[in-house]
C-alpha positions as CSV (number, residue, x, y, z in Angstrom):
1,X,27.1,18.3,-88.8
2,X,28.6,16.0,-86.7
3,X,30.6,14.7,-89.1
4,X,31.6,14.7,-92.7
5,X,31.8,11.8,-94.9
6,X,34.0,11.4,-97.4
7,X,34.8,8.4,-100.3
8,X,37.7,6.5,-100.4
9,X,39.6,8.6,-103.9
10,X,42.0,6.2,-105.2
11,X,44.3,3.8,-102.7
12,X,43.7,3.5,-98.9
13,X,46.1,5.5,-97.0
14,X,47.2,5.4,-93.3
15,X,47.3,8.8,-92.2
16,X,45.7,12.4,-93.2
17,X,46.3,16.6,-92.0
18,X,45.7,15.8,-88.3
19,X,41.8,14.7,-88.1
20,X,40.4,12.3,-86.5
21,X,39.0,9.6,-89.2
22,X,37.1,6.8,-88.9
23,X,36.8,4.6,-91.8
24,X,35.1,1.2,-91.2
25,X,36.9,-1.7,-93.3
26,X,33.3,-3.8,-93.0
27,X,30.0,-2.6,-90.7
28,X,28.1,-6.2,-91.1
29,X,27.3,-8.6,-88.6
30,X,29.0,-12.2,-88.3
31,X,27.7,-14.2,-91.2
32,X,27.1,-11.5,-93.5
33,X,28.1,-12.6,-96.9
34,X,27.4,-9.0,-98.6
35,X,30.0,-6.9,-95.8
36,X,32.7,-7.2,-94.7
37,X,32.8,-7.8,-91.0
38,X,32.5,-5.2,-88.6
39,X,36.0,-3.8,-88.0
40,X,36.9,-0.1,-87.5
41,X,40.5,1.7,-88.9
42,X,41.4,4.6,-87.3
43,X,43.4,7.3,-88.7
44,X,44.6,10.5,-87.1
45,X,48.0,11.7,-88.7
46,X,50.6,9.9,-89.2
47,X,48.8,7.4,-86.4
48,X,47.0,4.3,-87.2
49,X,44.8,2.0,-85.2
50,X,42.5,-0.4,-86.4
51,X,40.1,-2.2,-84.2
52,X,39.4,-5.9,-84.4
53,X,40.5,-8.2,-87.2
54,X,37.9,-10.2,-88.3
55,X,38.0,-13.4,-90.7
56,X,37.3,-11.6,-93.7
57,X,39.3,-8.5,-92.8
58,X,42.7,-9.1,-94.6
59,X,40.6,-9.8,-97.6
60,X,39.2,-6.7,-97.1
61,X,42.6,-4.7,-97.2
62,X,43.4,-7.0,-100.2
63,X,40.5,-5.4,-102.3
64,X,41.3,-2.0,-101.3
65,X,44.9,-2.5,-102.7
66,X,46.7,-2.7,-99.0
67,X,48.2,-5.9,-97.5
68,X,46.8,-6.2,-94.4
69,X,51.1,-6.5,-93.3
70,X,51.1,-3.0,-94.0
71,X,48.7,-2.4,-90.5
72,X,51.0,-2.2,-87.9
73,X,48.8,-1.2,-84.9
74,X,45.6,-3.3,-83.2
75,X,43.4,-3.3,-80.7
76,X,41.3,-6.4,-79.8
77,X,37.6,-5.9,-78.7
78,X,36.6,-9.9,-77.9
79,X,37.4,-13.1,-79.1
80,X,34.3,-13.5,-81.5
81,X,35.8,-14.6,-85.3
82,X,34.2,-11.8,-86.8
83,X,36.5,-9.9,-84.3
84,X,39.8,-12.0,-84.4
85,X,39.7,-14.6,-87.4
86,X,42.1,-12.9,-89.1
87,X,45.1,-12.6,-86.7
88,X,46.3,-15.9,-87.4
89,X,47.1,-14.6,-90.8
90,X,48.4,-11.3,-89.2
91,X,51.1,-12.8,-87.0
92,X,52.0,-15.5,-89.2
93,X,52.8,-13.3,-91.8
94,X,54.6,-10.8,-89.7
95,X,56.8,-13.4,-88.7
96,X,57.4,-15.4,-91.5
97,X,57.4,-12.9,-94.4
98,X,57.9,-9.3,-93.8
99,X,59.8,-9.8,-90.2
100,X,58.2,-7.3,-88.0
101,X,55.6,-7.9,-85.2
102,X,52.3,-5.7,-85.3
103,X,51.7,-4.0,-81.9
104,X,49.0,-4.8,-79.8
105,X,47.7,-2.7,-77.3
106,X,46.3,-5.8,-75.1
107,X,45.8,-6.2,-71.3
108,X,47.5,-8.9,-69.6
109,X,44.4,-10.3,-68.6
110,X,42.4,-10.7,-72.6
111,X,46.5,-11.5,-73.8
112,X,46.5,-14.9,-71.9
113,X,42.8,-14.9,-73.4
114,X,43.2,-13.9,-76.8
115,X,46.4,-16.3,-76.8
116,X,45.0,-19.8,-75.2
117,X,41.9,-19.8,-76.8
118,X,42.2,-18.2,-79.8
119,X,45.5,-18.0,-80.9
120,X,47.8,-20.6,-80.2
121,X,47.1,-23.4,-81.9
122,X,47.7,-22.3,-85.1
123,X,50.7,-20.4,-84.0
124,X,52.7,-21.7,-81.2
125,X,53.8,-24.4,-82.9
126,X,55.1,-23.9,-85.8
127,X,58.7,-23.8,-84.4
128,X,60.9,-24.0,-81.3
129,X,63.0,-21.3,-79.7
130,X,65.5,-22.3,-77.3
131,X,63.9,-25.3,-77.1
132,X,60.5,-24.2,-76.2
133,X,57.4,-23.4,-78.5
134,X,56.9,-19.6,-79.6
135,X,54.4,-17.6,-77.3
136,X,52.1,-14.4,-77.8
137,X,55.4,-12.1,-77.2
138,X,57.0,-13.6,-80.2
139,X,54.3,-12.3,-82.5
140,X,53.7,-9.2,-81.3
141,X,54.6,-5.9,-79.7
142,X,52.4,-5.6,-76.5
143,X,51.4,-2.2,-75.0
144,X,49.9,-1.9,-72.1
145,X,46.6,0.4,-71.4
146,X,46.5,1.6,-67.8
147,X,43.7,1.0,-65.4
148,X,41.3,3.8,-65.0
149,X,39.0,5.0,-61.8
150,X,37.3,7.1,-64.0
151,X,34.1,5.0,-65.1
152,X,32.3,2.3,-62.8
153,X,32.9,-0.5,-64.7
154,X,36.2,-2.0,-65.1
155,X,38.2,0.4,-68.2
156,X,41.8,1.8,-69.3
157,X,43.2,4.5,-70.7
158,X,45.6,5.0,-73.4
159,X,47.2,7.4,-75.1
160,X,48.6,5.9,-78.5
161,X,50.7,8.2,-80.7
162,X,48.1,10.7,-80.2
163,X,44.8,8.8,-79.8
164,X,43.2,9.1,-76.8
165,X,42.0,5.6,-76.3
166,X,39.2,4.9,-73.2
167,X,38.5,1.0,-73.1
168,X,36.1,-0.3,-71.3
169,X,33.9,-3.7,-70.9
170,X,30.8,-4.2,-72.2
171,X,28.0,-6.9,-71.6
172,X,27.7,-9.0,-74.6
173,X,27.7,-13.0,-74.5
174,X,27.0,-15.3,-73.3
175,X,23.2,-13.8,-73.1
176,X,22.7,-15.0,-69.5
177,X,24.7,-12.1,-68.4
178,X,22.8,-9.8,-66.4
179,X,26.2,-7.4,-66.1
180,X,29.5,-6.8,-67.7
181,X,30.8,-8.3,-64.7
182,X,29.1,-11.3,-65.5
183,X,30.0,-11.4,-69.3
184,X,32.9,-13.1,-70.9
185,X,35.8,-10.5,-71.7
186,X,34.2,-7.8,-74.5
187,X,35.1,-4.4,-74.5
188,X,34.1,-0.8,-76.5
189,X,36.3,2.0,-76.6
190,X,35.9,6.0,-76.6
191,X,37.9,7.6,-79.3
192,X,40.0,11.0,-78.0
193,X,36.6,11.7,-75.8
194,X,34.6,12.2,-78.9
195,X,33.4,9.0,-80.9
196,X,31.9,6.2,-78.2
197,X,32.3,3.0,-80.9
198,X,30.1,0.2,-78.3
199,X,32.0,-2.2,-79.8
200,X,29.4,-5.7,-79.6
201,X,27.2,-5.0,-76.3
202,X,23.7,-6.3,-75.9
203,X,21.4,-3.2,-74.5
204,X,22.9,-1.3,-71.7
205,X,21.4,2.7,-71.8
206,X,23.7,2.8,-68.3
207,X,26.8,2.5,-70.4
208,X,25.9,5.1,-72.9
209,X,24.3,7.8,-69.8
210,X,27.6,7.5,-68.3
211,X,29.9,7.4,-71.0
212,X,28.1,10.1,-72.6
213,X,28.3,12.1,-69.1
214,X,32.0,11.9,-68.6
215,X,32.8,12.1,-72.3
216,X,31.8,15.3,-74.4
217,X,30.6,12.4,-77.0
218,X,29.7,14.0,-80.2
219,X,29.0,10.9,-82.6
220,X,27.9,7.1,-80.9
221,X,28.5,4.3,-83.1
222,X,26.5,1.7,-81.6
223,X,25.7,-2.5,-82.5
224,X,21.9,-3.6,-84.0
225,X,20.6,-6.4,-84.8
226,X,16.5,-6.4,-86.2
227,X,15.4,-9.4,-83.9
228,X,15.1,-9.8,-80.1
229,X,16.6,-11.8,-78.2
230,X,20.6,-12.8,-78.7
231,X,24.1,-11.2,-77.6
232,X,23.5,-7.7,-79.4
233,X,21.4,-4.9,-78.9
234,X,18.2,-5.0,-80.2
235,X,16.9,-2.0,-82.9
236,X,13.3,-1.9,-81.0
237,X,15.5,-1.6,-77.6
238,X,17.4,1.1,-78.9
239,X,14.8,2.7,-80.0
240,X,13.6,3.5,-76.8
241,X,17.0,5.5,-76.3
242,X,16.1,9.5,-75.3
243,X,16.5,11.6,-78.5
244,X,20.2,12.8,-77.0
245,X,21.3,10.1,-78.1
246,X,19.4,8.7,-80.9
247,X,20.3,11.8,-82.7
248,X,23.9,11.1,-82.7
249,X,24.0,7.8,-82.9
250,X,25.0,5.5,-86.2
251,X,24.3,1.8,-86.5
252,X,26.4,-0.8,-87.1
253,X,26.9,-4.4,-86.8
254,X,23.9,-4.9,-89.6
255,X,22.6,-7.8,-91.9
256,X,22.8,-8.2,-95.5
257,X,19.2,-7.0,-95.6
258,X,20.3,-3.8,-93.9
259,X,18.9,-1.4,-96.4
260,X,15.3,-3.1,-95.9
261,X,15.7,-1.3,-92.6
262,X,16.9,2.2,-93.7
263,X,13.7,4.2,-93.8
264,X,12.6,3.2,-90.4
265,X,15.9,3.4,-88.9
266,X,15.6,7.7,-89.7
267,X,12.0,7.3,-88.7
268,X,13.0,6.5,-85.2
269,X,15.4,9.4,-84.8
270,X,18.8,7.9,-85.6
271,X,21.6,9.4,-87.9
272,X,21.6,6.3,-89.9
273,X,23.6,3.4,-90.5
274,X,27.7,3.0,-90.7
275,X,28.8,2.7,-93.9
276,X,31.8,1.0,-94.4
277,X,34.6,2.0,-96.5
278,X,33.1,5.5,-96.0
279,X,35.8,7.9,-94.2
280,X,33.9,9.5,-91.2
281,X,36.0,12.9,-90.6
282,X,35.9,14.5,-87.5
């Protein structure tokens, strides 16, 4: 087995014996009302990472009995809500209530990004300091990811407290985009060479042949949605995948309705869907 799955047993803790674990805090799409959104937690010893920070994701941690100020460590994938809605309440309260700044592992490039579009209006402003309004570095710890040669498309590497982290850009929105290098900023990552997580990408078999090539992949978390057309991949694209990879391959991103979808989803060849709040132990 790939993987074994275990149930959260009492409250959510941030670290384990040394595995790598996945647990996803929500594995629905955007509007899901059911889910939580799609947003990943990592968890390999005393190390914590947790990937995107959707609207509903603070909420989330609420119901499982954590304060989302207890996360100290993020990486961004795009600047989607379902992916950064809850930052605002992330910063804010680091600077306001328990006084320490979350670190962000952030290019410079998606930081001016993240910051001027997303960000700060809801958190530049809020006071001066000397005499000038707060920016992105008064929020939050910024590490840097280095830029790798090792892919064809733009990536970086980074090795966080013992996660091997591979980022690199996917094509996603807006749906015009014939390429990642046309596509607004978007990325995926590759967890210590194992786990590829596609992050939100529309259908790109290229990315999976090569990351699967250069990576000993053993589990591919990938995005669905069950209708053509749009900014994610498509389940009857997918589908079309060579067994390699169907075989490994969990879905995520889903609707409400996702369980409507469960039979056929084996019936293609796939491992199945992501379930969140599900530890996935490597």
């Amino acid at each position: 087995m790939i993987f074994r799955k275990r149930n959260l047993n009492g409250n959510l803790s941030l670290s384990n014996d040394g595995q790598l674990s996945l647990f996803p805090i929500g594995a629905g799409s955007a509007f899901t009302k059911k889910l939580y959104q799609n947003n990943l937690l990592i968890i390999k010893g005393n190390t914590h990472l947790q990937i995107d920070c959707g609207t509903r994701t603070p909420e989330a941690y609420f119901n499982l009995g954590l304060p989302i100020t207890e996360i100290s460590n993020y990486l961004i994938s795009h600047s989607h809500a379902d992916h950064v809605g809850g930052l605002e309440e992330v910063i804010l309260m680091g600077r306001y209530v328990t006084r320490r700044k979350p670190t962000i592992i952030i290019t410079e490039e998606y930081q001016d990004l993240l910051w001027n579009q997303s960000l700060k209006g809801g958190a530049a402003f809020n006071e001066k300091k000397s005499s000038r309004y707060l920016g992105f570095k008064d929020y939050w710890e910024v590490i840097r990811p280095q830029l790798s040669t090792k892919l064809s498309r733009e990536s970086y590497d980074i090795d966080f407290n013992g996660i091997k982290i591979t980022m690199f850009r996917t094509m996603h929105y807006p749906d015009s985009a014939l390429s990642w290098q046309e596509s607004a900023y978007s990325v995926g990552i590759v967890i210590d060479e194992r786990v590829l997580f596609s992050g939100d990408t529309r259908f790109d078999p290229e990315m999976i042949e090569e990351l699967c090539e250069k990576f000993p992949i053993e589990l591919i978390v990938h995005d669905v949605q069950f209708f053509p057309g749009g900014v994610h991949a498509a389940f009857d694209e997918l589908k079309s995948l060579p067994e390699k990879y169907k075989s490994k391959m969990l879905l995520m991103h889903y609707p409400d309705t996702w369980l409507n979808h469960s039979q056929k989803v084996l019936d293609a060849g796939f491992l199945g869907f992501l379930e969140q709040q599900v530890f996935y132990d490597l």
